[in-house]
C-alpha positions as CSV (number, residue, x, y, z in Angstrom):
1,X,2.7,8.5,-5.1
2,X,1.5,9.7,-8.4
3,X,-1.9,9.8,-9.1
4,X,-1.7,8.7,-12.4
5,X,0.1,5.5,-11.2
6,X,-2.8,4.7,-8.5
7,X,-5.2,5.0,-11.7
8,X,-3.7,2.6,-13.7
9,X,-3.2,0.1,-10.9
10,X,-5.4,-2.8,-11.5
11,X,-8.9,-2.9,-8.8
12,X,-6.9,-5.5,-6.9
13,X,-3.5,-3.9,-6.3
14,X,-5.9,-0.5,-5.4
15,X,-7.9,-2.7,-2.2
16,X,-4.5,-3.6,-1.2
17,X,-2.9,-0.3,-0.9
18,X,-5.9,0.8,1.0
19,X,-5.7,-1.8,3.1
20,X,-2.0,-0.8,3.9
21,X,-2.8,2.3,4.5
22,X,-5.6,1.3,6.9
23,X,-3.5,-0.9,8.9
24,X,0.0,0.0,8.4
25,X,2.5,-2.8,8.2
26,X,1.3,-6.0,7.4
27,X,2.7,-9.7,6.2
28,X,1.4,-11.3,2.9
29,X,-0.9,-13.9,4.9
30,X,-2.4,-10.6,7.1
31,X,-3.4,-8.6,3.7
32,X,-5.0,-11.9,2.4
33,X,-7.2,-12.2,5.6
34,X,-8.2,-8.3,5.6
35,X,-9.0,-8.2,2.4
36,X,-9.9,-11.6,1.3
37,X,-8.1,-11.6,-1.9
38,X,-6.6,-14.6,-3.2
39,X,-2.8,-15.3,-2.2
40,X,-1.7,-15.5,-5.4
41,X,-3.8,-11.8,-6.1
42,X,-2.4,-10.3,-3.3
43,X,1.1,-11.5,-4.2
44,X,0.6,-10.3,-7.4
45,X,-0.9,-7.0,-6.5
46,X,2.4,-6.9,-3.9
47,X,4.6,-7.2,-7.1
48,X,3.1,-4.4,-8.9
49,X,3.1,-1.9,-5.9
50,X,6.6,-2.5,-5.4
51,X,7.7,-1.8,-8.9
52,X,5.9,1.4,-8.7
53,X,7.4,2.0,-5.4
54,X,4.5,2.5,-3.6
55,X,5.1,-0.6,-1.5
56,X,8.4,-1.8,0.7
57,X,9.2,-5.1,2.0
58,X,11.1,-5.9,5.0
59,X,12.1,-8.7,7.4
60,X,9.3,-9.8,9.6
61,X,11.2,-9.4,13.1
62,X,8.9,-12.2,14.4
63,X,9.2,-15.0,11.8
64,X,12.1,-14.0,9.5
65,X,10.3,-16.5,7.1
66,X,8.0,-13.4,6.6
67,X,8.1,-10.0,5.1
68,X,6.6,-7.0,6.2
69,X,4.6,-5.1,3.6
70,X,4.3,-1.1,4.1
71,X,3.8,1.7,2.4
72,X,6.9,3.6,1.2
73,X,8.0,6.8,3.2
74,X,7.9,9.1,0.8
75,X,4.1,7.6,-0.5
76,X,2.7,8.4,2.9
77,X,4.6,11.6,3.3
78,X,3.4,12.6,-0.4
79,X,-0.4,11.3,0.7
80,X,-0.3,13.9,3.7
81,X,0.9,16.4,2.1
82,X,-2.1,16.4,-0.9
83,X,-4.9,15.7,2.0
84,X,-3.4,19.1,3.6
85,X,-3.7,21.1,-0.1
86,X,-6.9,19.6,-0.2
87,X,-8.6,21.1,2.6
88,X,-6.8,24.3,2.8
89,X,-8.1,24.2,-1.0
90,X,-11.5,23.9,0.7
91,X,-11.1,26.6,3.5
92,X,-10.1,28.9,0.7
């Protein structure tokens, strides 16, 4: 995930990528409660994560009438690996 992108992300889009990355995998209606946005901001907010590909969706095993929103792989690989420079940037 590039920083840049994150910075340009409207305030909305920004609370629900923290909240993904807070509570993992979540469906549209879940984000809405957690962060009580709108439906129609958090859908919106979903859009825009996903064309930055920050943001997959999948099938909801449970009620197939449902996605699953998550952060990409390589977002939360790339989000470890800058928290690790970080604080051996500290130690140093």
């Amino acid at each position: 995930m590039n920083e840049e992108t994150v910075q340009d992300l409207p305030p909305s889009a920004k609370l629900v990528l923290k909240v993904l990355e807070y509570n993992g995998g979540l469906t549209q209606k879940e984000i809405v409660e957690k962060s009580r946005l709108s439906q129609r901001t958090v859908r919106d907010a979903l859009e825009r994560l996903q064309e930055n590909d920050i943001v997959q969706k999948d099938i909801y095993i449970p009620d197939a009438r449902q996605n699953l929103y998550q952060l990409d792989v390589e977002t939360e690989s790339e989000a470890e690996d800058a928290e690790a420079e970080q604080s051996a940037a500290l130690l140093d």
